[in-house]
C-alpha positions as protocol buffer text, in pm:
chain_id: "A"
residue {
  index: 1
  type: UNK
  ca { x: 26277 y: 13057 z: 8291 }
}
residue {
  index: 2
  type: UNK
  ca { x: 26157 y: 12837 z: 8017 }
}
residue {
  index: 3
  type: UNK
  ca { x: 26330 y: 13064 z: 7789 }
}
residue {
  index: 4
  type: UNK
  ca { x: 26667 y: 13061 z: 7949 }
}
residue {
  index: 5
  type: UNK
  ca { x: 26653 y: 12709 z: 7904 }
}
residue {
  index: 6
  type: UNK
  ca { x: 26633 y: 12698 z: 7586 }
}
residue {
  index: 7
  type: UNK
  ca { x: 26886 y: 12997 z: 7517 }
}
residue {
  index: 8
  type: UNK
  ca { x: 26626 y: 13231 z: 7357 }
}
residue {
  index: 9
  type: UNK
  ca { x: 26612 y: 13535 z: 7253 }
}
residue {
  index: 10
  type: UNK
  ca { x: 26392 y: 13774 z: 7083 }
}
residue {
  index: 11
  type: UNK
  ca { x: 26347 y: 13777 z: 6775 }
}
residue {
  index: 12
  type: UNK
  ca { x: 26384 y: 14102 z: 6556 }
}
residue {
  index: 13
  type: UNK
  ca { x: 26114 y: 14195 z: 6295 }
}
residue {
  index: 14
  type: UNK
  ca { x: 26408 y: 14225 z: 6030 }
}
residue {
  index: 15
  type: UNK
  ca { x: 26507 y: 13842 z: 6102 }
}
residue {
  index: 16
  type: UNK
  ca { x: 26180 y: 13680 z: 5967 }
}
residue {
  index: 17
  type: UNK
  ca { x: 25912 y: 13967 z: 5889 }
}
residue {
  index: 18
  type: UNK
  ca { x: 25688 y: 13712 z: 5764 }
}
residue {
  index: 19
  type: UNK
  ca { x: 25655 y: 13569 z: 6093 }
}
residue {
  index: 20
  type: UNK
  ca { x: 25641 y: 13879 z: 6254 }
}
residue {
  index: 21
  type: UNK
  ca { x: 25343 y: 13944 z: 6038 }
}
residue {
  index: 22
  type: UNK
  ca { x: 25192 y: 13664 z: 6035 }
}
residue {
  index: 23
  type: UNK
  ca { x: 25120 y: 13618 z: 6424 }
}
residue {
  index: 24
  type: UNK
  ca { x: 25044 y: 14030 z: 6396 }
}
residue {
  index: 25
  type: UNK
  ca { x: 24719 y: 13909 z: 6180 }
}
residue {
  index: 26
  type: UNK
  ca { x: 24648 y: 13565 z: 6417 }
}
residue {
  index: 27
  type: UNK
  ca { x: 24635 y: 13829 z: 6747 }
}
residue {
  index: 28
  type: UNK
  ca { x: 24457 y: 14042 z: 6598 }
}
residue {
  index: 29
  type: UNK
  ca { x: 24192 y: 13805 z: 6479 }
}
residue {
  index: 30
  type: UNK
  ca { x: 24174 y: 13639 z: 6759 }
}
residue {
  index: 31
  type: UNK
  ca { x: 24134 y: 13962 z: 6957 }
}
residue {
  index: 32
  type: UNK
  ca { x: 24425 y: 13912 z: 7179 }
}
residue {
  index: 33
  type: UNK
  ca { x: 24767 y: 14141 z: 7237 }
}
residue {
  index: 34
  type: UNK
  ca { x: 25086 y: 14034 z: 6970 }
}
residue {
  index: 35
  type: UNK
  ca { x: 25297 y: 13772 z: 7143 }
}
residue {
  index: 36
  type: UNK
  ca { x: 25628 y: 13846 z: 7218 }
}
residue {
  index: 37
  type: UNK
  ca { x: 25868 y: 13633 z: 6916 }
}
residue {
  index: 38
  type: UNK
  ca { x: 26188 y: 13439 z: 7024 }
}
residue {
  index: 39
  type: UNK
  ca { x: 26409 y: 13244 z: 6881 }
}
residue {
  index: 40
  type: UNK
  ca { x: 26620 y: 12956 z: 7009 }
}
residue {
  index: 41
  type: UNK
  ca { x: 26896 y: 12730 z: 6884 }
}
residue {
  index: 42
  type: UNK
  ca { x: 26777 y: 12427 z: 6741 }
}
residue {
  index: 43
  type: UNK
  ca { x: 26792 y: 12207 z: 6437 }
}
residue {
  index: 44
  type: UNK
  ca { x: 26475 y: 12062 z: 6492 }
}
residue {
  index: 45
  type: UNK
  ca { x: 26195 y: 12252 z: 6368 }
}
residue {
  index: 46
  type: UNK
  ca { x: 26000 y: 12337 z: 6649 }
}
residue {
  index: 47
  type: UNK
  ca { x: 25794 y: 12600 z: 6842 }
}
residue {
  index: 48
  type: UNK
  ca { x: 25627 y: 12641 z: 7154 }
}
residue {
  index: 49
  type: UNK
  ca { x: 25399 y: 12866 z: 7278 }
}
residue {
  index: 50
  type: UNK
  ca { x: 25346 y: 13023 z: 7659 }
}
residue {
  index: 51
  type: UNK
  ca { x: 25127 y: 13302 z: 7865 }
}
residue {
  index: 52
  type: UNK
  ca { x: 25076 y: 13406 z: 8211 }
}
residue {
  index: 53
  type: UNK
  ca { x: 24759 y: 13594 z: 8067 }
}
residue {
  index: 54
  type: UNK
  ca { x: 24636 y: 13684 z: 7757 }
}
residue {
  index: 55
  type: UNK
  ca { x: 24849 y: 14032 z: 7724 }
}
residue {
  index: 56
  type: UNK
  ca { x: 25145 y: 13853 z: 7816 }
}
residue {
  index: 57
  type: UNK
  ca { x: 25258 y: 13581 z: 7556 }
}
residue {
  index: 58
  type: UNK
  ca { x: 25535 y: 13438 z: 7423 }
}
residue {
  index: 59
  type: UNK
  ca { x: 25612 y: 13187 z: 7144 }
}
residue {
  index: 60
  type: UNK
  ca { x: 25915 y: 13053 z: 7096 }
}
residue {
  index: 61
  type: UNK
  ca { x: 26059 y: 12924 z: 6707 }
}
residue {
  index: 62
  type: UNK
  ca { x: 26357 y: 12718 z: 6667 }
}
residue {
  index: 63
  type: UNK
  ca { x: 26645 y: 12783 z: 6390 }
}
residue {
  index: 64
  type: UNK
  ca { x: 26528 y: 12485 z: 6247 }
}
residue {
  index: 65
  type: UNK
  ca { x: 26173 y: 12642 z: 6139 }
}
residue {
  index: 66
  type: UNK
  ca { x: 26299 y: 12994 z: 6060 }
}
């Protein structure tokens, strides 16, 4: 729901590999599953982060940070 709000939606591995790759490496160090990446329309650099359990995360960039 917190997505919706903020109009976001996922984003692609060919839109910002470094990213992609760069939480890949932060999981996987941190022994947890990859979050799912979104992206949502924003100047403002921002992100957020959210889980309902450790295999089930999101975080969330802004168009601003990207």
């Amino acid at each position: 729901m917190i997505l919706r709000l903020h109009k976001a939606r996922p984003l692609q591995y060919r839109e910002s590999p470094y990213l992609h790759d760069f939480v890949a490496k932060l999981a996987e160090r941190s022994g947890i599953d990859r979050p799912t990446l979104a992206i949502y329309p924003s100047d403002v650099p921002n992100a957020f982060a959210m889980s309902a359990s450790r295999e089930e995360g999101f975080i969330a960039v802004s168009t601003g940070l990207t």
